[in-house]
N, C-alpha and C positions, 0 to 999 in steps of 0.2 A: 722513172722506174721505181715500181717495189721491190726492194730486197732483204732478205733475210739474211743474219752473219750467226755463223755458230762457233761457237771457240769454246775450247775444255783446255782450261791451261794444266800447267806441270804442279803445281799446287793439287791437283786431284781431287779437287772440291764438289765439281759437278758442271753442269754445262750453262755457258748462259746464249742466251738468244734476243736476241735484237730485229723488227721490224725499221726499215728508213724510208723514208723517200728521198731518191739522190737521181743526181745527172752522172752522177760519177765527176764531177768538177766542182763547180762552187755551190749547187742546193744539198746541203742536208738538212732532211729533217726528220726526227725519231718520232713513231710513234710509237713500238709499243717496247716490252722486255720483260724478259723470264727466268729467272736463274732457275736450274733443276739440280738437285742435289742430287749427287754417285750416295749411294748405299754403303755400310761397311765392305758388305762384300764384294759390289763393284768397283772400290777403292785399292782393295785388296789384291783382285785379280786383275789390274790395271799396274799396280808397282809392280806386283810378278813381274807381269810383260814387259814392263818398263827397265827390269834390272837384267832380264835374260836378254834382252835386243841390245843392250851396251856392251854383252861379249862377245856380240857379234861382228866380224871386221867389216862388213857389207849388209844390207838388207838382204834378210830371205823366211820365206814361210816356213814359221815351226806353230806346230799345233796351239801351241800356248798364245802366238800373239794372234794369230788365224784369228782363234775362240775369243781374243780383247778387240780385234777389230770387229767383229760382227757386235760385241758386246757395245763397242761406239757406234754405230751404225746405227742399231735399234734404239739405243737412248736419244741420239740425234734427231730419229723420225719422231719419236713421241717426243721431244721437244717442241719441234716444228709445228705438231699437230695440237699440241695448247698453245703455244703463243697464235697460232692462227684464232683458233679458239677464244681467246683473251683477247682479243685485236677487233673482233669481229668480219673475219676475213677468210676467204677461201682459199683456195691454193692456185685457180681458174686468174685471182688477180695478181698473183708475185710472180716478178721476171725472172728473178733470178735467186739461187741461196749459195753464200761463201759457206763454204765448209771448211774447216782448218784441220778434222779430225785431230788426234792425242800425237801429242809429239814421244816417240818412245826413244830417239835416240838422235840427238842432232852432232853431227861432222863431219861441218866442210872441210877443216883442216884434211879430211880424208875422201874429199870429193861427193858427199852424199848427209841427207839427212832424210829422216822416215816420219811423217806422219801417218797412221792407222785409223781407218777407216774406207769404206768403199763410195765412192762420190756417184756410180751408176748406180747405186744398189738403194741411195739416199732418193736420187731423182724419180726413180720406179716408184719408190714405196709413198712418197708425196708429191707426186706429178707434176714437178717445179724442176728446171734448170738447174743444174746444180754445176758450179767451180768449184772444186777440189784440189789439192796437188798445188797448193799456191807456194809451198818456197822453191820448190825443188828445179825449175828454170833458172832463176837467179843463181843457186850453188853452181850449177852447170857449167854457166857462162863466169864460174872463178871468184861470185859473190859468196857473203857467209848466208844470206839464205832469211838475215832476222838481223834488224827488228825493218816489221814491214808496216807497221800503223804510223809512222813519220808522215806518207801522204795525207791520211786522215786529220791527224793533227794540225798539221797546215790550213786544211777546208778548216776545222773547226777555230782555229784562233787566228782567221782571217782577218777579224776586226780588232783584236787586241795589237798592244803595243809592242814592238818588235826592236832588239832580241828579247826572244822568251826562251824559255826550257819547259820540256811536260816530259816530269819524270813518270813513268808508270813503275807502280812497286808490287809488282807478283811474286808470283816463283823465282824468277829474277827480275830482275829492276832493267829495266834499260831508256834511255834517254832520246830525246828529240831536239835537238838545238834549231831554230826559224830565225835567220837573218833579218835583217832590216828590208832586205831588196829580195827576201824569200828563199834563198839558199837553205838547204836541209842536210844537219849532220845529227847520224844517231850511232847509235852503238847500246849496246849492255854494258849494265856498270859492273853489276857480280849479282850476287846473291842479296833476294833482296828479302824477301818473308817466307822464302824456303828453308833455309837452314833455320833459321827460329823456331818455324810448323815442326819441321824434322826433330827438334829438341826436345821440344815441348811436347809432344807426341809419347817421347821414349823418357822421357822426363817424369809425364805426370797422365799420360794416356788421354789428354786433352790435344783438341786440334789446331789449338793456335791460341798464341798469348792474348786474349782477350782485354783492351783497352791498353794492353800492354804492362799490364799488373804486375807482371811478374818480373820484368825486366825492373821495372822502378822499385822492387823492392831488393835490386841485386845490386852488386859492382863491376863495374868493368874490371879483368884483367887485363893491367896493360901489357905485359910479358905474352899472352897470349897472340889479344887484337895486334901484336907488333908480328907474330910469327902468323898469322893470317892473311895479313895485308902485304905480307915479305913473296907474291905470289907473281909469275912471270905473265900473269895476264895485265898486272895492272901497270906496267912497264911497256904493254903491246901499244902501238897507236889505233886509233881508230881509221876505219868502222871492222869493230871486231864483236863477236858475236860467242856467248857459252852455251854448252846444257849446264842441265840443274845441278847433274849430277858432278860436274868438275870441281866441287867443293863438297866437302862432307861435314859434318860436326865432332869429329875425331878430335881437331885441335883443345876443343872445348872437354873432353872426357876426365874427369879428377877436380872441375869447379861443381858448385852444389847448384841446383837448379835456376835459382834466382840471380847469381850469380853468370851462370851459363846463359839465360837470356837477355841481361843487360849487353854483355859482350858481344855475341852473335849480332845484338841490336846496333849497337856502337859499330862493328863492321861493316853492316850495312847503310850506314850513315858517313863513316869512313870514306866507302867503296863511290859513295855519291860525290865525296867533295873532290876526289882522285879522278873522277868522270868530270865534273865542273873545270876542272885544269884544263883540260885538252881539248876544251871547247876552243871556237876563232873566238869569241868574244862572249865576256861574263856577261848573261842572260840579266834583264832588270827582273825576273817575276820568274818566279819557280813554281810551274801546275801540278799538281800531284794526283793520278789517276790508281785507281787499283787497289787490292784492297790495306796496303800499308797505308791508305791513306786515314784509315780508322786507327790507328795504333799513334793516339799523342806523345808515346815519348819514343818513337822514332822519329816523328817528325820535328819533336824537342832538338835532337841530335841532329837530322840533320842542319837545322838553322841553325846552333852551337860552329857547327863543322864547314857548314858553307858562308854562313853571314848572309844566308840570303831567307827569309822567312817562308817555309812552301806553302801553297793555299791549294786546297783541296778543288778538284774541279768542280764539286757540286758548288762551290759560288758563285759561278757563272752562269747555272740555271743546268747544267750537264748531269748524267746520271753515271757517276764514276764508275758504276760496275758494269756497265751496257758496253762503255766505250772500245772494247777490244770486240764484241762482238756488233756491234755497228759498224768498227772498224772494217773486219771481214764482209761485211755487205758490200761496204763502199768498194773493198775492192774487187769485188766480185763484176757490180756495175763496171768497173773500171777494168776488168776485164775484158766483160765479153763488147765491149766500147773499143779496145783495141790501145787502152791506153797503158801508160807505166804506172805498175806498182810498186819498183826498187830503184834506187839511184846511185850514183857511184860513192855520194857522202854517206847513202844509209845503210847500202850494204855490200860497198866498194865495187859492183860490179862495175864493167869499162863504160857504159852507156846506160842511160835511161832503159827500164823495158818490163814489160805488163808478163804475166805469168799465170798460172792455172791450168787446171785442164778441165774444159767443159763437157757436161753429161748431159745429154736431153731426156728423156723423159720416156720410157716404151709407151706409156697411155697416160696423156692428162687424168690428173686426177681430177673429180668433180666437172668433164666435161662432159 
């Protein structure tokens, strides 16, 4: 099959897209990828909607997030429609697109989580198949709904040495543990280059600590990172799952800039080694996907923190910023294949089981 994955994570950077060919089992293989950058003011009008859906107890249509789903909807298709472009490819030859649309508000703890975006509306406009709606089966059935790229990681470090770990460091961080005999335990560790972005933002009206400059010219507080880490998530067992939003950078308000993102940084390297605990067994090789994996002196931290040195997936020949949006191919294939995309290690649900909701297409495009 070809599939396309689109994922726009909580980091609010912009969308990336990914071309594979996969069985949905053990063939992947990427060909193409596309990051598309959100706009100020599609950044903008996306945290709106993202901070008004968290006072919400339940999902429901208000004009505001109405207007940020259609606003993912359209940036999705014109994704689709360059990376096809880029690829050299029609839309007559892709089986399927995972769509993830923007997560505005995730809580299982309260039976539900929202992704926005319309997955008919995506298949119409680029005459391709589209799976949508991929956590929301799993919370259903009592799972947290995330992290769901554990399967993919498995296809992909098929042939490495087993235990591994592949931490991904986003908006939050969350983990993959691969036994020896293939057992998969994940979970989110906390906050991983969200609350830094967040700092740094309100900091210095830049979008993210670049090479991590800013941190290495600061100090940890340790008084701080102790009343940060003093949090009832990281006491929960796994497989437990956040939004972004369950952490703020409030702890951090009264240190000076520099200062403020060593700490945040040191947290997040913290919250890794806290995650490394509760694994069955300490990983020999720590993969690191996402974009913390640019930022050398979190990665300084976390090897300080774990004793385990991480390596960046691109030295495996991988393209660390595809992988969440490959990911969502795969499981798109793995979808509409009728196979699992959660498991009880990765996101405690009682049984294996595949999820999504498939949209066909009113009129092939390009037919």
């Amino acid at each position: 099959m070809l599939a396309i994955g689109l994922m726009s994570g909580t980091s609010l950077d912009g969308i990336d897209a990914a071309l594979i060919e996969t069985d949905g089992e053990g063939l992947v293989r990427p060909l193409a990828f596309r990051g598309e950058a959100y706009s100020d003011a599609a950044r903008s009008q996306l945290a709106a909607a993202t901070a008004l859906a968290l006072t919400f107890d339940k999902p429901r249509a208000s004009p505001d997030v109405v207007a940020a789903a259609d606003l993912i909807t359209r940036t999705h298709v014109m994704a689709v429609q360059k990376l096809l472009r880029d690829a050299g490819r029609n839309a007559a030859e892709i089986d399927v697109i995972g769509f993830h649309g923007q997560t505005v508000a995730h809580r299982p703890d309260r039976g539900w989580t929202w992704q926005i975006g319309d997955g008919q509306a995506l298949a119409d406009a680029t005459g391709i198949a589209t799976v949508a709606d991929l956590r929301s089966a799993d919370v259903a059935a009592g799972g947290q709904g995330a992290p769901l790229l554990p399967v993919y990681h498995a296809a992909l470090t098929a042939g490495l040495e087993r235990p591994l770990a592949v931490l991904n460091l986003g908006g939050v961080g969350n983990v993959t543990w691969i036994g020896t005999d293939g057992a998969l335990v994940a979970f989110d560790t906390g906050p991983a280059n969200g609350l830094i972005d967040s700092w740094i933002e309100d900091q210095t009206g830049a979008r993210y600590d670049a090479d991590g400059a800013l941190a290495a010219a600061g100090d940890v507080d340790q008084a701080v990172l102790a009343v940060m880490l003093d949090h009832p998530f990281f006491s929960q067992p796994a497989p437990k799952s956040l939004d972004r939003n369950d952490f703020t950078i409030q702890p951090a308000r009264g240190l000076n800039p520099a200062d403020g993102a060593a700490t945040l940084t040191a947290f997040t390297a913290a919250t890794v080694a806290e995650a490394l605990a509760l694994l069955p067994e300490r990983p020999r090789r720590l993969l690191i996907a996402g974009g913390g994996r640019h930022n050398p002196v979190m990665l300084a931290m976390i090897a300080e923190r774990t004793g385990i040195s991480p390596e960046p997936v691109d030295a495996f020949g991988w393209n660390g910023d595809a992988i969440e949006a490959e990911g969502f191919a795969y499981m798109a294939a793995r979808s509409v294949r009728g196979l699992p995309i959660s498991f009880p290690g990765t996101t405690g649900v009682r049984e294996p089981m595949t999820g999504g909701v498939l949209h066909q297409p009113q009129a092939r495009a390009g037919a």
